[in-house]
C-alpha positions as CSV (number, residue, x, y, z in Angstrom):
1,X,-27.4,23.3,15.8
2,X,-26.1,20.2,17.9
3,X,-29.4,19.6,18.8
4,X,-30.6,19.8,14.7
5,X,-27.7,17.5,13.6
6,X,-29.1,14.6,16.5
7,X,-32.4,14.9,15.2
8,X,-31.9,14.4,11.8
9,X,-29.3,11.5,12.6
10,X,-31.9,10.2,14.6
11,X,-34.5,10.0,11.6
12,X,-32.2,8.6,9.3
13,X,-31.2,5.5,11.7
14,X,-35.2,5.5,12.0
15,X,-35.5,5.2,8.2
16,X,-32.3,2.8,7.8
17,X,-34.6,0.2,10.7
18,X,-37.3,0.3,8.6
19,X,-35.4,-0.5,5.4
20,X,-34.1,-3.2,6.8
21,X,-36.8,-4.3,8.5
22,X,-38.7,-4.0,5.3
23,X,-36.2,-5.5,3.4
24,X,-36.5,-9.1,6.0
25,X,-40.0,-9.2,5.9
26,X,-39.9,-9.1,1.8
27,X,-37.3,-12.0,2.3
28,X,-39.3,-13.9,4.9
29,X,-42.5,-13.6,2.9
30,X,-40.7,-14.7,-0.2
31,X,-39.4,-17.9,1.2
32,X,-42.9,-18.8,3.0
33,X,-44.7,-18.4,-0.2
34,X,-42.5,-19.4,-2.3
35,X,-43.5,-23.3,-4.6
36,X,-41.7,-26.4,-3.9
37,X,-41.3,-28.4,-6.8
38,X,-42.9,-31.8,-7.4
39,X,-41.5,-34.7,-7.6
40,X,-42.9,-37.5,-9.3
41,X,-44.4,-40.6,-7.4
42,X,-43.1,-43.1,-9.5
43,X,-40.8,-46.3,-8.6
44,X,-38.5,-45.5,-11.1
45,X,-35.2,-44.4,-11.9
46,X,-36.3,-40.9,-13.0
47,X,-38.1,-39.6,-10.2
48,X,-35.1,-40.8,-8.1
49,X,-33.1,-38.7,-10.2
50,X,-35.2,-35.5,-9.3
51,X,-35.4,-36.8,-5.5
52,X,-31.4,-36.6,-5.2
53,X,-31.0,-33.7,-7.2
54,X,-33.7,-31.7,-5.1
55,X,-32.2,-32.6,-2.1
56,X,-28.4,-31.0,-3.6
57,X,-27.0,-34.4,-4.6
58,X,-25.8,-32.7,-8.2
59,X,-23.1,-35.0,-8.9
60,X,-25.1,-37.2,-11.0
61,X,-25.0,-39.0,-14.7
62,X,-26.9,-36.5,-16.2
63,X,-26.9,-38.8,-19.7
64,X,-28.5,-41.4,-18.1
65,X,-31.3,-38.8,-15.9
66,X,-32.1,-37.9,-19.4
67,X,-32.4,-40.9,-21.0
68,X,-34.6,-42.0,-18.2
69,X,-37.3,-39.0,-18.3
70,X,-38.3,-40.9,-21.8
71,X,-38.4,-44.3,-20.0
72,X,-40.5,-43.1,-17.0
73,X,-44.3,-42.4,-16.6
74,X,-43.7,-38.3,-15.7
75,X,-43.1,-38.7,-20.0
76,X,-46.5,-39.3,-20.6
77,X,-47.8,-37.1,-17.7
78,X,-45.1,-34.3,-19.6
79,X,-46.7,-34.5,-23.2
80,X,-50.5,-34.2,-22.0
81,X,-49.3,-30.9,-20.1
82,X,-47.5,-29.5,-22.9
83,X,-49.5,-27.0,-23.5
84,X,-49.0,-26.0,-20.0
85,X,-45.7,-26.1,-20.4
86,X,-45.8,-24.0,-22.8
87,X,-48.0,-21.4,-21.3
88,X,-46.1,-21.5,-18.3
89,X,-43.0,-20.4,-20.6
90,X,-44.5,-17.4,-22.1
91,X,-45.5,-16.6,-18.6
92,X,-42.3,-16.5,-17.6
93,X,-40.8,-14.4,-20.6
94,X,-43.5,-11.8,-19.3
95,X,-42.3,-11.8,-15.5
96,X,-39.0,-11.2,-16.7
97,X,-39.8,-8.0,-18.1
98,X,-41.6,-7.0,-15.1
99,X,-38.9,-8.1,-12.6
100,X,-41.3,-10.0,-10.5
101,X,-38.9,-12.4,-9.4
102,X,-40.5,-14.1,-6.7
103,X,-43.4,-15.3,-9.3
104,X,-40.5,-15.9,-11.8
105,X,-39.2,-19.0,-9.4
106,X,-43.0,-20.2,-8.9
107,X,-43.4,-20.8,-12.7
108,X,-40.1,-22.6,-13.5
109,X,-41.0,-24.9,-10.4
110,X,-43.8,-25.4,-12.3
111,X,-42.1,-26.1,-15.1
112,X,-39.8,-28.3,-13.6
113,X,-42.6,-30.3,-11.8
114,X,-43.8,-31.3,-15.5
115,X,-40.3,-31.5,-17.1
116,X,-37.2,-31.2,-14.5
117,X,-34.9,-32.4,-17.4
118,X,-35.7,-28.7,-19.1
119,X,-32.5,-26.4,-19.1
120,X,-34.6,-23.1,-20.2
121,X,-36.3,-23.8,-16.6
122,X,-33.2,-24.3,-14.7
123,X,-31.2,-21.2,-16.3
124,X,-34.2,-19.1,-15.6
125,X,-34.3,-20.3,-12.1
126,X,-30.5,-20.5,-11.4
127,X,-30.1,-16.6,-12.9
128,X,-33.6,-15.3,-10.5
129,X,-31.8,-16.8,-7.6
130,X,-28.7,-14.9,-8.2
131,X,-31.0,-11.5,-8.5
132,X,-32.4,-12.2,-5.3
133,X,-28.9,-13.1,-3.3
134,X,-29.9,-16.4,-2.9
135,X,-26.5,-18.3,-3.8
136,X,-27.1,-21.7,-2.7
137,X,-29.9,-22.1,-4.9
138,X,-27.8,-20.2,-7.5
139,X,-25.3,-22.8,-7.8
140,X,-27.5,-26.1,-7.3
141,X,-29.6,-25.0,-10.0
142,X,-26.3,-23.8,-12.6
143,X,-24.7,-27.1,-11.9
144,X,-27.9,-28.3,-13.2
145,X,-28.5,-26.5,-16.2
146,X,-24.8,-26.7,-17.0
147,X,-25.3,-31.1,-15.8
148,X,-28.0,-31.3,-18.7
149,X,-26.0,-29.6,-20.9
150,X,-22.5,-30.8,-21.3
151,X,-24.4,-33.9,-20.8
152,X,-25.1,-33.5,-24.6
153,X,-22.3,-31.3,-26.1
154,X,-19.4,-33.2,-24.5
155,X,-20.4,-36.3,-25.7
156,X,-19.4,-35.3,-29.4
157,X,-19.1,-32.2,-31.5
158,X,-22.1,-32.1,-33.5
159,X,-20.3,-31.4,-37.0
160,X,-21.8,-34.9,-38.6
161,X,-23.9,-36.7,-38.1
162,X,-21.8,-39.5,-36.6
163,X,-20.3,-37.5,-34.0
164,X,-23.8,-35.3,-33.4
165,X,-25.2,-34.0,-30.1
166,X,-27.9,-36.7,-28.5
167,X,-31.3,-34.9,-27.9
168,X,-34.4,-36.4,-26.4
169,X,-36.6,-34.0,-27.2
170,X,-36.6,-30.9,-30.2
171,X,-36.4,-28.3,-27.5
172,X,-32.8,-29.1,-26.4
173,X,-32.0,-28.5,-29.9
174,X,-33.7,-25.2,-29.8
175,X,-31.9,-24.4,-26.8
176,X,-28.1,-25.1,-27.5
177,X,-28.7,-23.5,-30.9
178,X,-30.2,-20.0,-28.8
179,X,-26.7,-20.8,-26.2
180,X,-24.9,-20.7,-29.2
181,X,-26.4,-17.3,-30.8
182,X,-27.2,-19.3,-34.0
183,X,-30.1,-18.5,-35.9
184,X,-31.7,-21.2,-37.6
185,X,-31.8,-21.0,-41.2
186,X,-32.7,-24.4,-42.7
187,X,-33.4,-27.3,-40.7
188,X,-33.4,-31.1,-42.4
189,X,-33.3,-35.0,-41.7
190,X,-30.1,-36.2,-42.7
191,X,-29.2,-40.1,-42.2
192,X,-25.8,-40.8,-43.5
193,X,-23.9,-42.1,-39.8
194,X,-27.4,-42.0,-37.9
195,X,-30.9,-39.9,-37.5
196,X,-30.0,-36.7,-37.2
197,X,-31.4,-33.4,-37.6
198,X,-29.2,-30.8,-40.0
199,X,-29.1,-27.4,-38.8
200,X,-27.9,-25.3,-40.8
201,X,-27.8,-21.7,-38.9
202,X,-26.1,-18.3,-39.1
203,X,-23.5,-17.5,-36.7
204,X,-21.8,-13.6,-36.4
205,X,-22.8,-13.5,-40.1
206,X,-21.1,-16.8,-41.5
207,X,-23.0,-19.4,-42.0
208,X,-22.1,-23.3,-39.5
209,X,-23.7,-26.5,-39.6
210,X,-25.0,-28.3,-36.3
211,X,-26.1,-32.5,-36.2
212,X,-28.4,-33.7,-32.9
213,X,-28.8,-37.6,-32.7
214,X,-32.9,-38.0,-32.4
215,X,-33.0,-41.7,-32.5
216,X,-34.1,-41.0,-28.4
217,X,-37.0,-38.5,-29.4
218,X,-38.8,-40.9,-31.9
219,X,-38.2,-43.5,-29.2
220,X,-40.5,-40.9,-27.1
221,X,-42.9,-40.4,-30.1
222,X,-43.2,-44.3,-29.9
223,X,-43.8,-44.5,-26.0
224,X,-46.2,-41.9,-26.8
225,X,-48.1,-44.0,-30.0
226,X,-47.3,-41.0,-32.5
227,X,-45.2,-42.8,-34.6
């Protein structure tokens, strides 16, 4: 009976080994494979930004990043891959259904080598590393996301259009409104106080009113000739 009770503890320290050994060599392989984000080549003020911030330096204007990703040539480079971008996106969405996390971090690097101002990427990215116990990573890439954002709804409160949220591009509207769980009912161009976009959404059944500054995004359709 002794000689039973070794055996079987024998074979489950066997089996706990190989877990773990299983377990490192999934970790291993996931940080050897796993894509490095690019940072632009440009002599300008944005790429610096993603330089510092890739290397953990987070405490950063995150206004004045933004502001400069419409000044700089990655802009340009940004718009012709849109519809990358976007693919990459919808990608994304469909790894997260799977749980394949370690192809879940490839695209957002992706996404962030096109567009490292985009907060979808970086909550994406911040919540996978989280999943996969890696906490440094975690927290760089929250304070981040969370950079970008307050970086727009602290600098008003978005009830008028004089006091409205600065955007640089549409898609940070669409993203506050989805942080807020507001559903977009009516969207419209109102100019009393500024250029602004009304949003007029529905919030827990009532109905709110959002503004977003966009004098920066037709300053991007204008870098871009689309205006």
């Amino acid at each position: 009976m002794a000689h039973f009770k070794n055996d079987t503890a024998n074979i489950m320290n066997k089996k706990l080994t190989i877990s773990i050994v299983t377990l490192l060599i999934s970790v291993s392989t996931f940080g050897q494979t796993e894509t490095k984000i690019i940072v632009p080549d440009f002599k300008d003020k944005y790429s610096d930004y993603v330089r510092q911030l890739e290397a953990g330096e987070t405490d950063i204007d995150y206004q004045d990043f933004r502001f400069s990703f419409i000044e700089s040539e990655q802009f340009i480079i940004a718009n012709k891959n849109s519809t990358k971008l976007d693919s990459l996106k919808r990608e994304m969405y469909a790894k997260m259904k799977t749980k394949s996390y370690s192809e879940i971090v490839d695209i957002t690097k992706q996404m962030l080598s096109i567009d490292y101002t985009s907060m979808i990427a970086h909550k994406i990215l911040r919540q996978t590393y989280n999943i996969i116990g890696d906490t440094a990573n975690s927290i760089k890439y929250k304070t981040i996301q969370f950079g970008l954002l307050n970086s727009i709804v602290k600098k008003g409160d978005g009830q008028t259009c004089a006091t409205a949220w600065a955007v640089i591009q549409l898609s940070e509207e669409n993203f506050i409104l989805e942080m807020l769980g507001a559903q977009l009912q009516k969207q419209s161009i109102d100019n009393d106080g500024g250029l602004c976009d009304k949003m007029e959404v529905k919030m827990d059944g009532k109905k709110k009113t959002y503004y977003f500054e966009t004098s920066k995004v037709f300053l991007g359709y204008k870098k871009l000739g689309l205006e």
